[in-house]
Structure formats: structure tokens, C-alpha cells
C-alpha positions in Angstrom: -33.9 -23.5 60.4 -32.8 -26.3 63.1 -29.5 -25.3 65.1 -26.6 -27.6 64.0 -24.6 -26.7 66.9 -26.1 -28.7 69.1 -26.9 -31.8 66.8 -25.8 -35.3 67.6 -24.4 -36.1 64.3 -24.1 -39.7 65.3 -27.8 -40.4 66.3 -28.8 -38.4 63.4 -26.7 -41.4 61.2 -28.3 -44.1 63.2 -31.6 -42.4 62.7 -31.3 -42.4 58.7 -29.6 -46.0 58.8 -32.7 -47.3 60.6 -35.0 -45.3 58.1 -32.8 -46.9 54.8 -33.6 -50.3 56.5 -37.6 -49.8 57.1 -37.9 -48.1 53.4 -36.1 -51.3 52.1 -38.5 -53.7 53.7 -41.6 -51.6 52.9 -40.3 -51.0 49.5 -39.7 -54.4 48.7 -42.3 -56.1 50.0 -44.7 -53.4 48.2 -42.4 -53.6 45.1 -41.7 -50.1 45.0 -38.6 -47.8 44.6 -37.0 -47.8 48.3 -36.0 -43.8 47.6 -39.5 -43.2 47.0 -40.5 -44.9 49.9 -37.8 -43.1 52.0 -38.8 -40.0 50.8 -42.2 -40.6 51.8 -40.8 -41.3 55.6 -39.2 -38.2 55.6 -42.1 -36.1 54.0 -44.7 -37.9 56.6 -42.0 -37.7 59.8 -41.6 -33.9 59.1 -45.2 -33.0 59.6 -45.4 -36.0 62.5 -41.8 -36.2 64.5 -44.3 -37.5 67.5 -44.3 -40.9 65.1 -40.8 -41.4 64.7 -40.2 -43.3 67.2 -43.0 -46.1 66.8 -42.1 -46.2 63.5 -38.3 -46.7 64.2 -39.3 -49.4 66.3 -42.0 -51.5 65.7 -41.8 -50.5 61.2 -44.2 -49.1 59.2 -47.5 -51.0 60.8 -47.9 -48.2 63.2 -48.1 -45.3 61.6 -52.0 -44.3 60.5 -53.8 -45.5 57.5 -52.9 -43.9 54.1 -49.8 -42.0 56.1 -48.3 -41.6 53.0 -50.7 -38.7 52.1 -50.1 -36.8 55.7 -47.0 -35.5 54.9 -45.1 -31.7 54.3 -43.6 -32.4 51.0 -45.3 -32.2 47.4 -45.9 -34.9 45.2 -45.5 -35.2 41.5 -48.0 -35.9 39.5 -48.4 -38.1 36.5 -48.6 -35.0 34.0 -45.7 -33.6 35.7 -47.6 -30.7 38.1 -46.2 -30.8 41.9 -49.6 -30.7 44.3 -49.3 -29.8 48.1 -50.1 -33.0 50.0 -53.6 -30.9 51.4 -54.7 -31.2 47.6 -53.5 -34.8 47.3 -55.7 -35.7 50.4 -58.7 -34.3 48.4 -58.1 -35.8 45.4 -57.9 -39.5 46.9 -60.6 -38.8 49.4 -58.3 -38.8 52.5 -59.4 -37.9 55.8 -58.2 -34.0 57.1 -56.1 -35.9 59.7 -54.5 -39.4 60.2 -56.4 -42.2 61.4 -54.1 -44.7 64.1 -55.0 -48.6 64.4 -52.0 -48.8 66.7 -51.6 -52.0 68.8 -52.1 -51.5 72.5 -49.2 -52.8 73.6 -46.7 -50.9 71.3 -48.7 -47.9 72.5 -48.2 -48.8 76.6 -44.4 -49.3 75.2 -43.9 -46.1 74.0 -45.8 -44.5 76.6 -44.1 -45.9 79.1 -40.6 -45.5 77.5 -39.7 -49.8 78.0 -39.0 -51.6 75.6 
């Protein structure tokens, strides 16, 4: 369980305001439900915190291909049955681990801590 006590409440509100806005674009533009979409951030971020940030920044374009499937949470399926994301990879033939095409210079960005 994460320690509240030392939380900064007020990043943590920027953080989800900045999520909200990336889950609208992406859900929009892939015509899709944005709370779905969100929750798919979360569910991916949770098992990757490491890609918050470029995702935060730079949108959705730099996290790895099919991210959607690299995530903690389970996934409803059309007959109703939840399946742990590990299953979901096997069924749509994902890779064991995520596969990056990030841009150079986003990564000597981050890296570097500019930007």
C-alpha cells in the first residue's frame, strides 16, 4: 500500500489532469470512450511508472507498440469473463515484453532531464 503521508496531493492533481487531457486526445482521435482509454493509462503506468513521464510529455507516441496490452489490470471480455493482461498478450499474439520506437531526441530529453 503507498504511504499517503508523504504524498503531494497537488502534483498528484496535476498528474491526473494531464492524464484526462492525453486520454481525451487519444480517445478522440481513435474514437473511443476517453474512460476507457484513461483506464488503460493507468493499468499500463502501474506496471511501467518508468514511462510516465515520456508519456506526460511528449503523449501517447512514446510509449511501446500495443502498450495497451502491458499493463496490471484485467480486461473484460466480450462474453463477460475478466482475463489477466499475461492471457490477453497470448491471445492477440503480443510479445512477453513491450517493444519502444521511441524518438532519439525525446529519449536524450528525458535522459538528460531538459526540456
Amino acid at each position: 500500500m503507498t504511504d499517503l503521508s508523504t504524498m503531494d496531493f497537488a502534483a498528484a492533481a496535476a498528474v491526473i489532469r494531464r492524464l484526462a487531457e492525453v486520454s481525451e486526445a487519444l480517445a478522440q482521435a481513435a474514437g473511443v470512450s476517453g474512460t476507457q482509454t484513461a483506464g488503460s493509462f493507468v493499468s499500463y503506468l502501474a506496471e511501467h511508472p518508468e514511462d510516465i513521464e515520456p508519456l506526460l510529455r511528449f503523449g501517447a507516441s512514446e510509449l511501446p507498440e500495443d502498450w495497451i496490452h502491458y499493463g496490471r489490470l484485467t480486461w473484460m471480455g466480450a462474453g463477460g469473463k475478466l482475463h489477466h493482461p499475461a492471457i490477453v498478450r497470448l491471445i492477440v499474439g503480443a510479445p512477453a515484453t513491450p517493444v519502444y520506437h521511441r524518438l532519439a531526441s525525446r529519449a536524450a530529453v528525458l535522459n538528460n532531464g531538459e526540456g
